[in-house]
C-alpha positions as CSV (number, residue, x, y, z in Angstrom):
1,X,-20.3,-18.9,1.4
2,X,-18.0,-21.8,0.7
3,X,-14.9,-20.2,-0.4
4,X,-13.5,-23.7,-0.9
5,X,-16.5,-24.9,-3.5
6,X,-16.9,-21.3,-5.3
7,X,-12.9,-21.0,-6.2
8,X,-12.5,-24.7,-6.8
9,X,-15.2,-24.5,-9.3
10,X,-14.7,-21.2,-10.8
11,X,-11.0,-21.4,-11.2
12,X,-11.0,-24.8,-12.5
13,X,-13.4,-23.7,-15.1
14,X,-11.0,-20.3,-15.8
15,X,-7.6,-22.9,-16.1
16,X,-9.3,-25.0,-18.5
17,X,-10.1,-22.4,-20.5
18,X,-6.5,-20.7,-20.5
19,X,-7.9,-17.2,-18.8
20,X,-5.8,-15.4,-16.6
21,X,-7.3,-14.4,-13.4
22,X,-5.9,-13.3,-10.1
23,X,-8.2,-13.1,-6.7
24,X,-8.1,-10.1,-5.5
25,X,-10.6,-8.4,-2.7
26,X,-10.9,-9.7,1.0
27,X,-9.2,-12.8,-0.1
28,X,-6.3,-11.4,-1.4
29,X,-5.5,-9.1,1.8
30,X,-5.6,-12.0,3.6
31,X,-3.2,-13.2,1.8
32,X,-1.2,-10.4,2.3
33,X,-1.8,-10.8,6.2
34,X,-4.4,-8.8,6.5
35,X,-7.6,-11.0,7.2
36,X,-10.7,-9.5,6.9
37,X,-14.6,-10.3,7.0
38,X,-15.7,-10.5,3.1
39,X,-19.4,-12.4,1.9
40,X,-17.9,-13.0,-1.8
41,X,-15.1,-14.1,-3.8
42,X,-13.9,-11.5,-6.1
43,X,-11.5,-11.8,-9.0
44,X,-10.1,-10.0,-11.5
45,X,-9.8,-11.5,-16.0
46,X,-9.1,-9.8,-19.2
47,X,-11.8,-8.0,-20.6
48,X,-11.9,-10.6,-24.1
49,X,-12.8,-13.9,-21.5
50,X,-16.2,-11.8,-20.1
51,X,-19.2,-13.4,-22.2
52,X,-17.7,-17.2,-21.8
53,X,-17.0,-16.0,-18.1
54,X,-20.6,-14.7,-17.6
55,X,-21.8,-17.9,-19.7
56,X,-20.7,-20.0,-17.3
57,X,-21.5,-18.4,-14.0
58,X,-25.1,-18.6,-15.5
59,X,-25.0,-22.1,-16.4
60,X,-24.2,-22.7,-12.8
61,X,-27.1,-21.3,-11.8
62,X,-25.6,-17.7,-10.5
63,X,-27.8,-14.6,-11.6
64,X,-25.9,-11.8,-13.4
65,X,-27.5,-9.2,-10.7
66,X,-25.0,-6.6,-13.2
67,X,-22.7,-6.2,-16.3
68,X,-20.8,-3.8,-18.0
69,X,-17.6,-2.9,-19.7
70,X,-15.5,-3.2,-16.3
71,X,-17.8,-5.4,-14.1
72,X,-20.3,-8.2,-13.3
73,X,-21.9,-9.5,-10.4
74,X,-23.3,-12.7,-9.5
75,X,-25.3,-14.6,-6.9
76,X,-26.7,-17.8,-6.6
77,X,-29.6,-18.9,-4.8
78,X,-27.5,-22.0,-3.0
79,X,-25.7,-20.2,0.0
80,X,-22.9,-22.2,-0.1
81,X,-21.8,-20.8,-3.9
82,X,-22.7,-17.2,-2.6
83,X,-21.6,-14.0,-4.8
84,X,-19.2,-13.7,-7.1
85,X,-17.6,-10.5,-8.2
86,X,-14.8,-10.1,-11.8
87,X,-13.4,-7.2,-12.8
88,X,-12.6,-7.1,-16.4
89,X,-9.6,-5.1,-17.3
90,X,-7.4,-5.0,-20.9
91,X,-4.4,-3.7,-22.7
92,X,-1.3,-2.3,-20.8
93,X,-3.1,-2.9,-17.3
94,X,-4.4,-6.3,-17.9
95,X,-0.4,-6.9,-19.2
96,X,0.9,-5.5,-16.4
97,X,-1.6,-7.3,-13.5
98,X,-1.1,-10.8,-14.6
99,X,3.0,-9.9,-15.6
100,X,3.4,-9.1,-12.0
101,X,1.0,-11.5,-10.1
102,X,2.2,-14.2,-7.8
103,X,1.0,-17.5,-6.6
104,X,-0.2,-18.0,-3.3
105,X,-2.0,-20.1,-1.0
106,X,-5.4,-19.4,-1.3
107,X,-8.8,-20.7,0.4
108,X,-8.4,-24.5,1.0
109,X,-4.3,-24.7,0.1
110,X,-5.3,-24.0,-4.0
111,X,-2.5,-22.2,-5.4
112,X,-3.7,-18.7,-6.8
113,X,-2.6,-15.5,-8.5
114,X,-2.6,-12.9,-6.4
115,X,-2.1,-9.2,-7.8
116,X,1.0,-7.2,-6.1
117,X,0.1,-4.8,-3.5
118,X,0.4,-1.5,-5.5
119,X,-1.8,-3.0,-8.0
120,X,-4.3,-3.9,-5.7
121,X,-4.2,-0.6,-4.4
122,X,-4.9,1.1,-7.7
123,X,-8.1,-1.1,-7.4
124,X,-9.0,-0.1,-3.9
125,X,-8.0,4.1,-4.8
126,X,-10.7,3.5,-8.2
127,X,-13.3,1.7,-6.1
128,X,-13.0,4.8,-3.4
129,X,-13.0,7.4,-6.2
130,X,-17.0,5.4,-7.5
131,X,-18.1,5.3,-4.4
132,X,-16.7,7.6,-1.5
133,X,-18.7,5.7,0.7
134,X,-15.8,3.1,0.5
135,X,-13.7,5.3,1.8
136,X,-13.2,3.8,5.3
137,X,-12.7,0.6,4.3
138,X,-10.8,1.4,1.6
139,X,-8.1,3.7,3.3
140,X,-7.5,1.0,5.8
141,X,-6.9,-2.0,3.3
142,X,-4.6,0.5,1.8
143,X,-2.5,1.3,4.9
144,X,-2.4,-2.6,5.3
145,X,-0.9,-2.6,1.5
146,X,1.6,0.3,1.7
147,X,3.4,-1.6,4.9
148,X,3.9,-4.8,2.7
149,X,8.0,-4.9,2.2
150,X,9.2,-3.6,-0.9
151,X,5.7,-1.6,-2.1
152,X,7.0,1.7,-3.7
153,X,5.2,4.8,-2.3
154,X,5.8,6.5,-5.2
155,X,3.9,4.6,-7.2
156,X,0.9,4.6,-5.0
157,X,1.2,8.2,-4.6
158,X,0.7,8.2,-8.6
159,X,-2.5,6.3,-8.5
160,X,-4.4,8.4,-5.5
161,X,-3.1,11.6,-8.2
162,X,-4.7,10.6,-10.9
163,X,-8.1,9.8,-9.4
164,X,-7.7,13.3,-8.1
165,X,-7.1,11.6,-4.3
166,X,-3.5,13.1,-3.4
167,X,-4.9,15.2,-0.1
168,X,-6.4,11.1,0.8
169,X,-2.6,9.8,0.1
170,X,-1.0,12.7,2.1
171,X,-3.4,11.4,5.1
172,X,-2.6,8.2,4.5
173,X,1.4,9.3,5.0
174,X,1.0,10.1,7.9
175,X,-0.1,7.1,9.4
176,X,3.1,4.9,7.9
């Protein structure tokens, strides 16, 4: 996948049309420092943007392979534009994602939001809670998040509570 092409093109198409978006996945560890294989670009927009989001990804070519509520998921035939990933989120969250995100360099020296580290990790605890099969992956991205300077503990401890994850948190503790 061209990272380069994919966020060039997407985000460009997202600016002009005044949604917020933040990258967020492998991409944004990396920009936290911690590098990591990913195949696809994933981003998170408010909820209200989703059917001129999915519009466009289609009219590119990309097949919506899923949609709901909270997520799509696209791929196109063309290797180079690969998969693409959203998360759609709204209200209080959506406020408080894009309120706190921060611009960083992203793939190819593009300037992009990036969501802060707890947030991310209330992303990562959600995505473990769906699909425990995550939970390797996850937990590790995590520990990588919690060591960022000034990420608040508390906070994350709140989110792995209420997804029912504390006894996961307290093994994470003990790693820091």
């Amino acid at each position: 996948m061209d990272f380069v092409k994919s966020l060039e093109t997407i985000a460009g198409f997202l600016d002009d049309e005044g949604c917020r978006y933040a990258l967020i996945g492998g991409l944004a560890l990396a920009a936290y420092g911690h590098p990591r294989a990913t195949l696809d670009l994933d981003l998170v927009v408010e909820r209200d943007d989703q059917d001129r989001i999915v519009h466009f990804m289609e009219s590119l070519g990309f097949n919506t392979m899923h949609r709901s509520k909270g997520y799509s998921n696209h791929s196109h035939s063309n290797p180079e534009m690969g998969r693409v990933d959203f998360v759609f989120i709204h209200g209080r969250t959506s406020e408080q994602l894009f309120d706190a995100a921060a611009d960083v360099e992203g793939p190819g020296g593009r300037m992009v939001p990036v969501p802060k580290a707890e947030h991310l990790v209330a992303m990562k605890v959600l995505a473990m809670k769906n699909d425990p099969a995550r939970s390797f992956q996850e937990m590790a991205d995590i520990r990588s998040l919690m060591i960022q300077p000034g990420v608040e503990p508390e906070v994350v401890r709140r989110y792995f509570q209420k997804h029912d994850l504390e006894e996961r948190y307290d093994e994470l503790e003990t790693t820091l």
